[in-house]
ZAKERO-573879 format. One record per residue (C-alpha): z, x, y. Coordinates in Angstrom, 2 decimals. Each point is the difference from the previous one (the first is absolute). Example, Ala and Ser with C-alpha at 12.3 -4.5 7.8 and 13.67 -1.06 7.14 Angstrom:
2
+---------+---------+---------+
!      zz !      xx !      yy !
+---------+---------+---------+
!    7.80 !   12.30 !   -4.50 !
!   -0.66 !    1.37 !    3.44 !
+---------+---------+---------+
This chain:
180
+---------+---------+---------+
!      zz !      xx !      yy !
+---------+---------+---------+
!  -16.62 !  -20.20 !  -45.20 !
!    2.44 !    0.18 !    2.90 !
!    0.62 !   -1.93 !    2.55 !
!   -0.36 !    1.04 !    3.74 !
!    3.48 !   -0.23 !    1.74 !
!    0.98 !   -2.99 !    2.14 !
!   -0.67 !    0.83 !    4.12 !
!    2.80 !   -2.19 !    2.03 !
!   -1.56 !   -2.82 !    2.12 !
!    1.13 !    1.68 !    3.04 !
!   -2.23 !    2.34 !    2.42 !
!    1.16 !    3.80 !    0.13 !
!    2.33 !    0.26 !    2.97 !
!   -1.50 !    1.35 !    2.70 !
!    1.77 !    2.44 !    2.45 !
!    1.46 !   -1.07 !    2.91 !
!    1.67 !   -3.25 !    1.14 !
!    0.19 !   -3.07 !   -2.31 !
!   -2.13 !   -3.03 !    1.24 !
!   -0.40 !   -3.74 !   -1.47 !
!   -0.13 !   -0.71 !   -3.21 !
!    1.64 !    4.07 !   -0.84 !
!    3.04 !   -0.93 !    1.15 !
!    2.63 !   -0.90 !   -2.34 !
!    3.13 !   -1.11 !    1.77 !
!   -0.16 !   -4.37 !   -0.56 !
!    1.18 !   -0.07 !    3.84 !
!   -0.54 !    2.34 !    3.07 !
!    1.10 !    0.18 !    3.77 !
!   -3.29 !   -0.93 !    1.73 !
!   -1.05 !    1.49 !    3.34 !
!   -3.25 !   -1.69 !    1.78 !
!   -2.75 !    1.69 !    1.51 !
!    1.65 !   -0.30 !    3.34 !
!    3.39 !    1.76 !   -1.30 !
!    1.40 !   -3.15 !   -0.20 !
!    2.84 !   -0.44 !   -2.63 !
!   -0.80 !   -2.78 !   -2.03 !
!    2.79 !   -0.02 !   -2.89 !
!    0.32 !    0.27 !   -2.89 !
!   -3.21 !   -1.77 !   -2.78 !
!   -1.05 !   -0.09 !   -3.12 !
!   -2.33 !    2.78 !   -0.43 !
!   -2.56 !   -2.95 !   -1.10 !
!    0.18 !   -1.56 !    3.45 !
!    0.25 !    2.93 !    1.93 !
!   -3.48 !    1.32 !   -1.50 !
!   -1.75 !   -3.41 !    0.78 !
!    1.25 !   -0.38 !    3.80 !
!   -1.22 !    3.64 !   -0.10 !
!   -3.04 !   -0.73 !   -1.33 !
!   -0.53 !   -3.38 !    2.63 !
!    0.09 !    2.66 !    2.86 !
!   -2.43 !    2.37 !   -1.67 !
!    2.11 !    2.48 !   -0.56 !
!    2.27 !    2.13 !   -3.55 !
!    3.83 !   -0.31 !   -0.16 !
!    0.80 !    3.52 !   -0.42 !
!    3.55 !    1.04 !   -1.00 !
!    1.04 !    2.41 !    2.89 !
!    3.96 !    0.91 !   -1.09 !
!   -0.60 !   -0.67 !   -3.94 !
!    4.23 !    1.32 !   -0.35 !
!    1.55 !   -2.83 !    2.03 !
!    1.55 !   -2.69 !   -1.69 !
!   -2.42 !   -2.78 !    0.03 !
!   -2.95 !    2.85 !    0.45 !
!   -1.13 !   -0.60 !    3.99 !
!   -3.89 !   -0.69 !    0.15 !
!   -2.42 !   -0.34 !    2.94 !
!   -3.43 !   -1.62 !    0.55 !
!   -2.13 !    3.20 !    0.11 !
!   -3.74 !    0.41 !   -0.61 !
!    0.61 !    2.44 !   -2.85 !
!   -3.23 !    2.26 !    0.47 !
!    0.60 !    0.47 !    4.01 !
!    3.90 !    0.99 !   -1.17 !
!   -0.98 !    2.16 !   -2.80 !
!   -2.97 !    2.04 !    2.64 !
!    2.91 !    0.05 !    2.80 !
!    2.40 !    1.67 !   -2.32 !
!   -2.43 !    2.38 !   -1.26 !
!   -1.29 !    1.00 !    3.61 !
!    3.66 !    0.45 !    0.67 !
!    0.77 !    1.88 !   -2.91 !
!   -3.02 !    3.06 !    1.11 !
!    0.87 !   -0.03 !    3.40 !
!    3.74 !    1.18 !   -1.49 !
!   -2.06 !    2.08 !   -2.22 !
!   -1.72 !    1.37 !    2.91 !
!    2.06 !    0.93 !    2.82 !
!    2.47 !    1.43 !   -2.34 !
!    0.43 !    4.02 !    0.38 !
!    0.49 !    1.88 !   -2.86 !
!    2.20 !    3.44 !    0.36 !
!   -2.14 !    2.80 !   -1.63 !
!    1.55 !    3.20 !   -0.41 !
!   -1.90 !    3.27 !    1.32 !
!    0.55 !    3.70 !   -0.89 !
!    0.19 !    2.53 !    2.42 !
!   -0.18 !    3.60 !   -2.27 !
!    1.72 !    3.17 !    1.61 !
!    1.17 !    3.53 !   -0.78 !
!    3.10 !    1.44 !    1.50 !
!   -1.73 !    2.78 !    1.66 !
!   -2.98 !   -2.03 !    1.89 !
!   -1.02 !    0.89 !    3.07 !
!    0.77 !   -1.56 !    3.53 !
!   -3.48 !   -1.40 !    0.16 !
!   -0.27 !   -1.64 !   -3.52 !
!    3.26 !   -1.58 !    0.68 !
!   -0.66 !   -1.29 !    3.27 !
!   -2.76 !   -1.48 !   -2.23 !
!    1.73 !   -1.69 !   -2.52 !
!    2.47 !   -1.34 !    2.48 !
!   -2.61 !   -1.90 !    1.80 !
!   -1.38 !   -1.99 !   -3.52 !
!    3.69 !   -0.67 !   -0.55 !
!    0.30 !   -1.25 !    3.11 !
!   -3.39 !   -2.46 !   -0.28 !
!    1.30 !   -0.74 !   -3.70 !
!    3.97 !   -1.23 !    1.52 !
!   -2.12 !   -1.68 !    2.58 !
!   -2.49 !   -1.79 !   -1.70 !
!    3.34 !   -1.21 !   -2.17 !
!   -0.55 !    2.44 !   -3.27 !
!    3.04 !    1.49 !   -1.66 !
!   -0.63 !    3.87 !   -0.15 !
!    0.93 !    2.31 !   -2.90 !
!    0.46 !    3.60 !    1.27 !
!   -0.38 !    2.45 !   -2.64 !
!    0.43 !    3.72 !   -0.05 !
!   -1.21 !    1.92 !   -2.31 !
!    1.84 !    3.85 !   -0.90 !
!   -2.15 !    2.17 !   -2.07 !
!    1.22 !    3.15 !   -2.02 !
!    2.90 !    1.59 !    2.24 !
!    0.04 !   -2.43 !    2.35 !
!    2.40 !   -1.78 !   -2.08 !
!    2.74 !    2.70 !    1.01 !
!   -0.47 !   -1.66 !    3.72 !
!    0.46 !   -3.50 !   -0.42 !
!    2.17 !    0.14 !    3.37 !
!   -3.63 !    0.43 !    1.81 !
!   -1.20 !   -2.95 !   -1.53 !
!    3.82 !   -2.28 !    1.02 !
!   -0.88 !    1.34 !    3.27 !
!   -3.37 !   -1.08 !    0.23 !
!    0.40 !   -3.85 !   -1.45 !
!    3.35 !    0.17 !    2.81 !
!   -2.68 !    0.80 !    2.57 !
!   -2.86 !   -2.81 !   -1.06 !
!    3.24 !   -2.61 !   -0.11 !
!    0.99 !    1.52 !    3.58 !
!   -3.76 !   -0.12 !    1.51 !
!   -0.42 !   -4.15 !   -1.24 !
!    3.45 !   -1.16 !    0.07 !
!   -0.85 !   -2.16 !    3.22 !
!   -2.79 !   -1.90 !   -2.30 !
!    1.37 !    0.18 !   -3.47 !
!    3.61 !    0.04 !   -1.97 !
!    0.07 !    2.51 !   -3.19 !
!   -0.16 !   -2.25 !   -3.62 !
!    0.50 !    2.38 !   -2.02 !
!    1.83 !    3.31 !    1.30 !
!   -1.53 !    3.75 !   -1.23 !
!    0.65 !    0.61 !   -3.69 !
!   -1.24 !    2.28 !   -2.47 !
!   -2.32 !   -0.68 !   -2.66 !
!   -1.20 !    2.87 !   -2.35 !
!   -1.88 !    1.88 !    2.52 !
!   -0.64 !   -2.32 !    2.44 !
!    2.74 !   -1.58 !    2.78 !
!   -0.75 !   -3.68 !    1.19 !
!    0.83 !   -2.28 !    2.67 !
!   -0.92 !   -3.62 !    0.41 !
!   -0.65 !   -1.27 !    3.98 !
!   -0.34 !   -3.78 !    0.88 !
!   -0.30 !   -1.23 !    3.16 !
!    2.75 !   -1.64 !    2.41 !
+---------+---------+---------+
């Protein structure tokens, strides 16, 4: 019958900084809780005058040469640097790209339409793909459809810079708008 393999003795690391007894380096750079610098310890005697003021030594700048460690309480750190870590999360803005479909031969109306949700998409900070569509012989007039993508880049060029100029793919022509 076989044997069950051998576990190592030590805990699975756990993400985030190293604390205590996970550190590894025999001496570190030791910050108190006051921001103090202390020197340089043995990690041994850095984790008990850590421990006689209630508080982890947590390696902060595990690179440097000794490592540089602070007296932290590990659980406030760790819930600071998550709550930090969603806020970035949150109040970052990520650029969608919207579609705005045409034909060359649309009407005044309809593109007076269009022109006002590419307008709210620049300004709401959207890129906006402007496609035009030929069907059957309209491919015989692509210079309509140059001259209509020049007029939609003339009409926002106050609020947004062309990407990606008017090309030709198969039967449609695109042109990519971000904002300024």
């Amino acid at each position: 019958m076989a044997r069950p393999p051998r576990r190592s003795l030590q805990p699975p690391i756990k993400s985030g900084p190293r604390y205590d007894n996970f550190i590894q380096s025999p001496k570190v750079r030791v910050i108190d809780e006051t921001g103090e610098n202390i020197g340089v310890l043995n990690t041994r005697d850095a984790i008990e005058r850590a421990a006689e003021v209630g508080l982890n030594l947590v390696e902060v700048s595990p690179n440097a040469d000794p490592p540089v460690c602070k007296f932290l309480d590990v659980g406030k750190h760790r819930y600071e640097a998550q709550k930090k870590a969603n806020l970035a999360r949150k109040t970052q803005k990520t650029q969608d790209i919207k579609e705005v479909k045409m034909r060359p031969n649309i009407d005044t109306h309809d593109y007076d339409v269009k022109m006002r949700n590419v307008v709210k998409f620049i300004e709401n900070g959207d890129k906006v793909k402007c496609t035009l569509r030929f069907r059957g012989r309209e491919m015989a007039h692509q210079q309509l459809g140059m001259d209509l993508l020049n007029r939609v880049r003339d009409d926002v060029e106050e609020i947004a810079k062309v990407e990606s100029f008017p090309r030709l793919e198969g039967r449609q022509m695109l042109m990519v708008l971000a904002p300024k």
